[in-house]
Biopython code that builds the backbone (N, CA, C, O; Angstrom):
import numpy as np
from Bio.PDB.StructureBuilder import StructureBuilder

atoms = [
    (1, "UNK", "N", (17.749, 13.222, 19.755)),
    (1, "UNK", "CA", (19.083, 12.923, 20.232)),
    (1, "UNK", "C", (19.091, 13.088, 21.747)),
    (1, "UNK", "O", (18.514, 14.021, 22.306)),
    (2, "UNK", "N", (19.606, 12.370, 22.229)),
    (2, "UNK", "CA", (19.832, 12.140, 23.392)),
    (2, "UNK", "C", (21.370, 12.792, 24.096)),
    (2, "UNK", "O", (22.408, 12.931, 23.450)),
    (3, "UNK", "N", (21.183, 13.144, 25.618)),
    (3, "UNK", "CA", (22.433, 13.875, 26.191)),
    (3, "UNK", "C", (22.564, 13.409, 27.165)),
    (3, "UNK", "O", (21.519, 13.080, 27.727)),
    (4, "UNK", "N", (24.005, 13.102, 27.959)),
    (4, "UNK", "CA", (24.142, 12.689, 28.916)),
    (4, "UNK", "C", (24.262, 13.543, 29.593)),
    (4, "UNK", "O", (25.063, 14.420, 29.273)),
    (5, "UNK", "N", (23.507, 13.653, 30.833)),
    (5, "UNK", "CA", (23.458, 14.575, 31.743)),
    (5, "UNK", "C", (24.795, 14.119, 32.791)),
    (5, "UNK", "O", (24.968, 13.120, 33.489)),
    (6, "UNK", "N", (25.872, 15.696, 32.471)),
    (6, "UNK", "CA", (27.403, 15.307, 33.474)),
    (6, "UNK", "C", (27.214, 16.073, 34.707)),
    (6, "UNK", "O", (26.080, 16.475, 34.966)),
    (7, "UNK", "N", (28.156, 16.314, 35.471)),
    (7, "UNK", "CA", (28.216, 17.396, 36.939)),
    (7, "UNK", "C", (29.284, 17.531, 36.166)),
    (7, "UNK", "O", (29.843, 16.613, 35.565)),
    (8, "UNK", "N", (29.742, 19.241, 36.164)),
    (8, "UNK", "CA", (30.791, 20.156, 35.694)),
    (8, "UNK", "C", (30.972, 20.631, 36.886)),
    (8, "UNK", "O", (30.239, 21.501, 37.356)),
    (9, "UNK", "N", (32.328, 19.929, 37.739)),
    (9, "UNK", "CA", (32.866, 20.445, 38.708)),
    (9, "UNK", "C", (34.190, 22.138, 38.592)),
    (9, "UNK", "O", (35.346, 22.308, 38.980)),
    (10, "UNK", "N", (33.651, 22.613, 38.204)),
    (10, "UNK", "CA", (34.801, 24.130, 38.719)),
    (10, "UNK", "C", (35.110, 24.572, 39.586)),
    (10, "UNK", "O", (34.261, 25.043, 40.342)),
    (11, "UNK", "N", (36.776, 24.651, 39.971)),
    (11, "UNK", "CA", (37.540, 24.955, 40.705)),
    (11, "UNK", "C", (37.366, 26.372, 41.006)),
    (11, "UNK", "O", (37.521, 27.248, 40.155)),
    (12, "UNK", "N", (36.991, 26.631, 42.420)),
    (12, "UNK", "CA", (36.849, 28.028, 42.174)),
    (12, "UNK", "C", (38.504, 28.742, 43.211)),
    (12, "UNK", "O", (38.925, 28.045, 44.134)),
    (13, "UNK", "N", (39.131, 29.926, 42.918)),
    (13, "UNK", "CA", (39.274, 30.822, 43.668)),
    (13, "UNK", "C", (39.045, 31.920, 44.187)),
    (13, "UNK", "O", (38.572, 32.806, 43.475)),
    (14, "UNK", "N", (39.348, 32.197, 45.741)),
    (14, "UNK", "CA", (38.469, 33.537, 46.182)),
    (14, "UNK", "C", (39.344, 34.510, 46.485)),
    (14, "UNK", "O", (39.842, 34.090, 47.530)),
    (15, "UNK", "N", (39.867, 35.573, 46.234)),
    (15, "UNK", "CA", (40.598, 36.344, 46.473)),
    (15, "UNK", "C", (40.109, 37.535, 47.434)),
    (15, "UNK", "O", (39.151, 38.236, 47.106)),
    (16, "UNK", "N", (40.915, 37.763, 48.817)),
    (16, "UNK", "CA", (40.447, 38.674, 49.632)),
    (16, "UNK", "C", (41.097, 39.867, 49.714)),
    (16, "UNK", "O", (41.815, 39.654, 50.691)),
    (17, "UNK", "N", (41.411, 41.312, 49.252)),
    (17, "UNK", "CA", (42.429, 42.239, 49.301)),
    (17, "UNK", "C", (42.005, 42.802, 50.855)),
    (17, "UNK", "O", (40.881, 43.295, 50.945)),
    (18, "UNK", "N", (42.593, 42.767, 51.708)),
    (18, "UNK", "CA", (42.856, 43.406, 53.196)),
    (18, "UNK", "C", (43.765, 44.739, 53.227)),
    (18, "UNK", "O", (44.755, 45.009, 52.547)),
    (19, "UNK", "N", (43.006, 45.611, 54.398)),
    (19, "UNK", "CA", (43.828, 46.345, 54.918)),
    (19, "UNK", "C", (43.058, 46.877, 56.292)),
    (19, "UNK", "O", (42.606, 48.017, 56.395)),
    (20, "UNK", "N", (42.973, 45.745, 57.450)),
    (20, "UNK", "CA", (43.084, 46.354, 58.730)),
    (20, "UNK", "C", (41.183, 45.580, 58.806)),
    (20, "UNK", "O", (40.250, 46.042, 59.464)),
    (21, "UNK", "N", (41.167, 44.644, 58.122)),
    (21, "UNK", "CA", (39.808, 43.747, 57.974)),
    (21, "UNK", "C", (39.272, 43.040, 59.630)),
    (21, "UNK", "O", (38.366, 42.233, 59.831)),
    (22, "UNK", "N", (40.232, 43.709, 60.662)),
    (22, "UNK", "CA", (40.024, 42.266, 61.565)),
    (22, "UNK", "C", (38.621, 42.116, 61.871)),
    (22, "UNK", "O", (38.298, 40.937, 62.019)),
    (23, "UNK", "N", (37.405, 43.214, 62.052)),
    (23, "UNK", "CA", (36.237, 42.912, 62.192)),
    (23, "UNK", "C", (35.376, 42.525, 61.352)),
    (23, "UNK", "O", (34.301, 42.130, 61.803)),
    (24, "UNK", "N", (35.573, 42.526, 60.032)),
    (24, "UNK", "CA", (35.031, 42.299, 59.201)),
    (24, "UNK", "C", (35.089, 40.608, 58.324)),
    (24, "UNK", "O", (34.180, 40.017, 57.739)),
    (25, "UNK", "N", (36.460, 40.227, 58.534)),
    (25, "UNK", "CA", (37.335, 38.762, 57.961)),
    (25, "UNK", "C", (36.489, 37.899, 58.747)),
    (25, "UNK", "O", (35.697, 37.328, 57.998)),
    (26, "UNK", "N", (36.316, 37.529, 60.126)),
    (26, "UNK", "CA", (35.898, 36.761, 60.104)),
    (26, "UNK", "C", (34.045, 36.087, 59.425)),
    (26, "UNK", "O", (33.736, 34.963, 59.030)),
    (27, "UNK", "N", (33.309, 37.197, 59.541)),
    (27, "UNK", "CA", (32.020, 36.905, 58.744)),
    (27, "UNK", "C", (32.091, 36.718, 57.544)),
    (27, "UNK", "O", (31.113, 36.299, 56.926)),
    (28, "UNK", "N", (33.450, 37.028, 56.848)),
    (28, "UNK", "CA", (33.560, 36.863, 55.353)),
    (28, "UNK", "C", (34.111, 35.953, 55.220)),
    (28, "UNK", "O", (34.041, 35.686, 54.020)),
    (29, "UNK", "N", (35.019, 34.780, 56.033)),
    (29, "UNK", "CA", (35.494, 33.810, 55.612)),
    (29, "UNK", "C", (34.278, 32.331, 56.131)),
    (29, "UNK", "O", (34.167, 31.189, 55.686)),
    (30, "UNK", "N", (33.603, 33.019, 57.156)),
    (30, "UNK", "CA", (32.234, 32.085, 57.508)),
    (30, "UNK", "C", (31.941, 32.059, 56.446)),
    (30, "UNK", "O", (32.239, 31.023, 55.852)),
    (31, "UNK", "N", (31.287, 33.051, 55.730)),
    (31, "UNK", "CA", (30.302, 32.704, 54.523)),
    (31, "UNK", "C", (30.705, 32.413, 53.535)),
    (31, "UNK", "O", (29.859, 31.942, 52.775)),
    (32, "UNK", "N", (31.841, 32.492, 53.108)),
    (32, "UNK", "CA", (32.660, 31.489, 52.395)),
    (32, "UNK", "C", (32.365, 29.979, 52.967)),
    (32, "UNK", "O", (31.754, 29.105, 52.352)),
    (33, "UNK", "N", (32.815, 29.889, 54.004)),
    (33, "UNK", "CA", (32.970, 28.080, 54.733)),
    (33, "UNK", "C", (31.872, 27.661, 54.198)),
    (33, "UNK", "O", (31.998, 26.653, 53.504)),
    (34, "UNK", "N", (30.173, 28.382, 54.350)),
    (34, "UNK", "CA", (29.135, 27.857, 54.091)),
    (34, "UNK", "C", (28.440, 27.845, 52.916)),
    (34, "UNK", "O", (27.258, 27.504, 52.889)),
    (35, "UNK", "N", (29.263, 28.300, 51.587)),
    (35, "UNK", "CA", (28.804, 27.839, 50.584)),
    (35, "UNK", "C", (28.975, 26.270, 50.653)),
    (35, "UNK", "O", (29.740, 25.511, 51.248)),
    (36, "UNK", "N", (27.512, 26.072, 49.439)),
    (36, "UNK", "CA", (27.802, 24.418, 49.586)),
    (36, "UNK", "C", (28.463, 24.478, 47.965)),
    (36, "UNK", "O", (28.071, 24.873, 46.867)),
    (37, "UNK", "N", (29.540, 23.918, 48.455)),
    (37, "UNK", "CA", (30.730, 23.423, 47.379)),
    (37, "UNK", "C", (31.834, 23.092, 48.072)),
    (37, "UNK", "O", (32.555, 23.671, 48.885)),
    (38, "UNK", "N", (31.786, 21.539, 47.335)),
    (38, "UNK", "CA", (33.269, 21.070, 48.453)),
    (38, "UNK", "C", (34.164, 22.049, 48.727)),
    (38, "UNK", "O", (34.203, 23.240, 48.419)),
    (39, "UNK", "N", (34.866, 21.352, 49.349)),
    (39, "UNK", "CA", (36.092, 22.572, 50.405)),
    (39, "UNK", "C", (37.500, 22.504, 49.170)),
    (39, "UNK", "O", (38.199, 23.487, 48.924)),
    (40, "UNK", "N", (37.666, 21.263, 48.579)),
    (40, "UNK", "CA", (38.588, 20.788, 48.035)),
    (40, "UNK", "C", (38.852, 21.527, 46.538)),
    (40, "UNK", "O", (39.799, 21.531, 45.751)),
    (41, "UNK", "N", (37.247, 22.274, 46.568)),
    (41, "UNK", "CA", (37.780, 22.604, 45.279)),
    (41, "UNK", "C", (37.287, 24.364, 45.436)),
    (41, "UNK", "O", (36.760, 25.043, 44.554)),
    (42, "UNK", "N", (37.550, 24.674, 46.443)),
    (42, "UNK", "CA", (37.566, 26.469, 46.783)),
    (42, "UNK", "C", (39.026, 26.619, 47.330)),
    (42, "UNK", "O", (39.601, 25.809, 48.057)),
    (43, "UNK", "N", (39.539, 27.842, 46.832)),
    (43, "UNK", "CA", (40.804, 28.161, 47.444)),
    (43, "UNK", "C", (40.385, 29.550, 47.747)),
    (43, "UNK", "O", (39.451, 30.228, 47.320)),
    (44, "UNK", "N", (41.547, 29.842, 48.796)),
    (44, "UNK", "CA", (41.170, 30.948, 49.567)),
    (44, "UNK", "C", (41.988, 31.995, 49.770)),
    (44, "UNK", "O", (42.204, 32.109, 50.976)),
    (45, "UNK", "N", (42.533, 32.800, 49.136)),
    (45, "UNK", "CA", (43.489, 33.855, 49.256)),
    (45, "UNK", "C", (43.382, 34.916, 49.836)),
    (45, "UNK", "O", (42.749, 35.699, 49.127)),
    (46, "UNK", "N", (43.858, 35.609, 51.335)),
    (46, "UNK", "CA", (43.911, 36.414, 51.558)),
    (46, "UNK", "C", (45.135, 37.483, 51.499)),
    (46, "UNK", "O", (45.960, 37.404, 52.408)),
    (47, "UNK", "N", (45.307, 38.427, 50.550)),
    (47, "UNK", "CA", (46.381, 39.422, 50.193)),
    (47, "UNK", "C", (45.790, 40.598, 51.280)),
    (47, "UNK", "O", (44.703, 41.159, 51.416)),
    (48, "UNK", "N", (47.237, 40.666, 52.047)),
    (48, "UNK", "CA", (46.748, 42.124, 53.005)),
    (48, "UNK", "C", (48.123, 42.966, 52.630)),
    (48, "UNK", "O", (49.277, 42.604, 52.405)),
    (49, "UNK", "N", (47.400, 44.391, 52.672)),
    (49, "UNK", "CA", (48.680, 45.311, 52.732)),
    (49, "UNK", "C", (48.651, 46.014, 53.701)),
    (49, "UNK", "O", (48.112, 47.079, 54.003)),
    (50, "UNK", "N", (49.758, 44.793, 54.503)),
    (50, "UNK", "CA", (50.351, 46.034, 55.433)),
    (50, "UNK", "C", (48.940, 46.354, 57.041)),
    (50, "UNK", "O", (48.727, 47.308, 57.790)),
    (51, "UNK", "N", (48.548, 45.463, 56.940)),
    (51, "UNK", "CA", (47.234, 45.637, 57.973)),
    (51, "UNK", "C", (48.376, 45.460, 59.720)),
    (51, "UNK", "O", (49.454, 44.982, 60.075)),
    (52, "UNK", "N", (47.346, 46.120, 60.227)),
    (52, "UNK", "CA", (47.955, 46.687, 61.660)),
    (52, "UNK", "C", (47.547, 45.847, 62.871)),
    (52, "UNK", "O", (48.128, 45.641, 63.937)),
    (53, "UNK", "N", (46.389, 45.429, 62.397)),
    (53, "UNK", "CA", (45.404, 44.339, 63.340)),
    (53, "UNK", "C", (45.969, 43.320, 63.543)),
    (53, "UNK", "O", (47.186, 43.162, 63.640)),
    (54, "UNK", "N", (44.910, 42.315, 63.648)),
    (54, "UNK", "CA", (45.022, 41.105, 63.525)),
    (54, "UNK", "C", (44.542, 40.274, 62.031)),
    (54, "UNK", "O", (43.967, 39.188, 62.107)),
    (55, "UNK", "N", (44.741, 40.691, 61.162)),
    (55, "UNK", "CA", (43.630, 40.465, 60.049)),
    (55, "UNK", "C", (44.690, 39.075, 59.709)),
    (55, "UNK", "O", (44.243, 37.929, 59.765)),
    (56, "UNK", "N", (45.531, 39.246, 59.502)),
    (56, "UNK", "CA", (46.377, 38.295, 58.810)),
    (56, "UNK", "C", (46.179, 36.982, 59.904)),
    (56, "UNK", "O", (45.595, 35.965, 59.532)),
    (57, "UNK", "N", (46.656, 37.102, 61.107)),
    (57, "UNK", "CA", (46.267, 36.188, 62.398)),
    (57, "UNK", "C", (44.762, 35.539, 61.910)),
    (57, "UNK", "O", (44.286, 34.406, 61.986)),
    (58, "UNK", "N", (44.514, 36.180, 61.643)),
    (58, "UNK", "CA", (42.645, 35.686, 61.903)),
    (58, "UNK", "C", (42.568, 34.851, 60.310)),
    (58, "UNK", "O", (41.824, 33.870, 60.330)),
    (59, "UNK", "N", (43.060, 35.059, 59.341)),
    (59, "UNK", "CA", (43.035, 34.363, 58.148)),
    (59, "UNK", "C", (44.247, 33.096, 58.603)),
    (59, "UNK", "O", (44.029, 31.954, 58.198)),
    (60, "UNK", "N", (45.000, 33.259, 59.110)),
    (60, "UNK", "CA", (45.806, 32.195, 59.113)),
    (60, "UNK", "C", (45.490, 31.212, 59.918)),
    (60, "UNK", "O", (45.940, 30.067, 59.865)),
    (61, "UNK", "N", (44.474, 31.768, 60.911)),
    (61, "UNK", "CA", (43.743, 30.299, 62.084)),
    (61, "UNK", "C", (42.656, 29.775, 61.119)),
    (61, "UNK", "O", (42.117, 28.683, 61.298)),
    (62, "UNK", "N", (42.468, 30.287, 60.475)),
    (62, "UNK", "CA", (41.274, 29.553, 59.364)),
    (62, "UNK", "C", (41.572, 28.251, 58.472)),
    (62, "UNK", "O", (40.902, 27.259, 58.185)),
    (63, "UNK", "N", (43.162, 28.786, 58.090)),
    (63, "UNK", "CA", (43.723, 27.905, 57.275)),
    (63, "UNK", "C", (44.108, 28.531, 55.690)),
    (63, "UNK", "O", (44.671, 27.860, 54.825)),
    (64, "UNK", "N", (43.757, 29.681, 55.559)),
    (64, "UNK", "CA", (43.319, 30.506, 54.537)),
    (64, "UNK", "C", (45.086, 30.888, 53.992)),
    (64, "UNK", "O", (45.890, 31.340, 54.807)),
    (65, "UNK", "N", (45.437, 30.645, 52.662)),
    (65, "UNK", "CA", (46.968, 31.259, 52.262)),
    (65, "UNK", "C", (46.650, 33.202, 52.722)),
    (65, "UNK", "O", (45.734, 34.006, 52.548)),
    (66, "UNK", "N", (48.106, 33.211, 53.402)),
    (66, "UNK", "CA", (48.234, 34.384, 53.150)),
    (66, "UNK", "C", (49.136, 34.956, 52.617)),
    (66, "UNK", "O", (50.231, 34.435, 52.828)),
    (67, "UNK", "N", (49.140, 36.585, 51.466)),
    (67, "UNK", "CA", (50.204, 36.959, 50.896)),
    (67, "UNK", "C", (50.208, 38.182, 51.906)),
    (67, "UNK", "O", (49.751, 38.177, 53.049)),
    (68, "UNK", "N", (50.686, 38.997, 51.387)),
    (68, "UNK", "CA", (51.267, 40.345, 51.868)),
    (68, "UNK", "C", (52.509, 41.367, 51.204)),
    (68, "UNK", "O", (53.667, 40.998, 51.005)),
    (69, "UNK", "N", (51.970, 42.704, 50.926)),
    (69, "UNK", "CA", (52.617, 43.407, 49.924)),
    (69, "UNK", "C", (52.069, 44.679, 50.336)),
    (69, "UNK", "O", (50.946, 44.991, 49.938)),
    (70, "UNK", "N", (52.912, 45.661, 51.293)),
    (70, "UNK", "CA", (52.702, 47.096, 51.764)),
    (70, "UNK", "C", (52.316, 47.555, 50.646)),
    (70, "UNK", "O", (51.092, 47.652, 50.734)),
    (71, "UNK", "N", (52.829, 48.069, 49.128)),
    (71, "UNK", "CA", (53.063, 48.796, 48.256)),
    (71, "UNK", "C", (52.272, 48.552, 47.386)),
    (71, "UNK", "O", (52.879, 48.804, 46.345)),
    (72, "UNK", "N", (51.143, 48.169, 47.108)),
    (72, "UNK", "CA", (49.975, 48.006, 46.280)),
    (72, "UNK", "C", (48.835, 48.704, 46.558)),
    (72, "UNK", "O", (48.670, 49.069, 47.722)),
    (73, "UNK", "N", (47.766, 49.046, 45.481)),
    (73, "UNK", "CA", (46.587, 49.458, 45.768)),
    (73, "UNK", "C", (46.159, 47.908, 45.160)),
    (73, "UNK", "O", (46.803, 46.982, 44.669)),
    (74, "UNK", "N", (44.361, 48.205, 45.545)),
    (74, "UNK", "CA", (43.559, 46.903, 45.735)),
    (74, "UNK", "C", (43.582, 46.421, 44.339)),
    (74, "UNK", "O", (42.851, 45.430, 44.332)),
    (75, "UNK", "N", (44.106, 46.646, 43.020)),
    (75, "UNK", "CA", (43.810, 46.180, 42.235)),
    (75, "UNK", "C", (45.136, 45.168, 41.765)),
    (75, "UNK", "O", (45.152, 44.177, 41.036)),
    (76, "UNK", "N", (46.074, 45.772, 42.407)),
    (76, "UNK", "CA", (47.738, 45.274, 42.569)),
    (76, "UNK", "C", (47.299, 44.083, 43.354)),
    (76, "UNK", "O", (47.423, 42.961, 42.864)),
    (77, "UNK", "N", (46.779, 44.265, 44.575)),
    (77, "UNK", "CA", (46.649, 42.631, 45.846)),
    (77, "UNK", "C", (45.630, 41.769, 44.604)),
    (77, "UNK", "O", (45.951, 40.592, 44.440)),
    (78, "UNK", "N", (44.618, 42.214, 43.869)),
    (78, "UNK", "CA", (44.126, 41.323, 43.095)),
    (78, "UNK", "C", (44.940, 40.583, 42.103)),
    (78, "UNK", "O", (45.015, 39.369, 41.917)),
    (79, "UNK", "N", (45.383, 41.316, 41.657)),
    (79, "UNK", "CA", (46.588, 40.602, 40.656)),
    (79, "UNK", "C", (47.338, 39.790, 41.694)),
    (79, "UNK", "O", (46.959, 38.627, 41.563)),
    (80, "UNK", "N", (48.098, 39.869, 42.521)),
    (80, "UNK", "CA", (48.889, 39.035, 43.029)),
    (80, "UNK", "C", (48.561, 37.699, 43.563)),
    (80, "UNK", "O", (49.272, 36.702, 43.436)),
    (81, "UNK", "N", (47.045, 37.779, 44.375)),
    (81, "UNK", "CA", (46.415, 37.398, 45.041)),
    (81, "UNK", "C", (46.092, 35.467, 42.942)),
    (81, "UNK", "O", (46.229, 34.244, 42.917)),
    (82, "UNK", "N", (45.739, 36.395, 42.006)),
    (82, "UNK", "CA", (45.578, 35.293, 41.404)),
    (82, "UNK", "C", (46.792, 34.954, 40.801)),
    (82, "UNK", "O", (46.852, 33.838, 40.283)),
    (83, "UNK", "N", (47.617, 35.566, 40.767)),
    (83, "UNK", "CA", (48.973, 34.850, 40.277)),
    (83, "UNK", "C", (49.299, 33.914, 40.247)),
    (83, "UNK", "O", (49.827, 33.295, 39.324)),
    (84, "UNK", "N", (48.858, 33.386, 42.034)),
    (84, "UNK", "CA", (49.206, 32.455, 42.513)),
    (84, "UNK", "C", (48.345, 31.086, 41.963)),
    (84, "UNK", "O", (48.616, 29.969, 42.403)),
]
sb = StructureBuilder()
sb.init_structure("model")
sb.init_model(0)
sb.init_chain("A")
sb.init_seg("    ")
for serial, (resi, resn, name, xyz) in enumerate(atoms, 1):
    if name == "N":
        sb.init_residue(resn, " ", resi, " ")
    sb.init_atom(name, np.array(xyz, "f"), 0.0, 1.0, " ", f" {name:<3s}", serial, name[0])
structure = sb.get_structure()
């Protein structure tokens, strides 16, 4: 028997929980950029609580959604972060 060989495209999302990331966000959203997998089908969530920096600034020149929620621990920004 014979199989047709398909491409199984999956949508991926990436969820980032922040708090005060600004030196760290940008090498983590590079290496995101440079996986090879279209752009169209990665989404990019960055949930910060409450960061003091620039972390949120620096995800939002990327293009990256941002949430934000003082009152969570990191497992709370994960949940929220896929809600969406």
């Amino acid at each position: 028997m014979r199989y047709a060989l398909c491409e199984i495209v999956m949508k991926v999302s990436i969820i980032i929980p922040t708090y005060n990331e600004e030196k760290r966000l940008p090498a983590c959203l590079d290496s995101i950029s440079r996986l090879d997998y279209s752009k169209e089908d990665i989404e990019v969530i960055v949930v910060d609580n409450g960061s003091t920096d620039g972390t949120r600034e620096i995800a939002k020149s990327c293009g990256v959604e941002v949430l934000r929620d003082d009152s969570m621990n990191v497992s709370g920004l994960r949940n929220l972060g896929a809600s969406q």
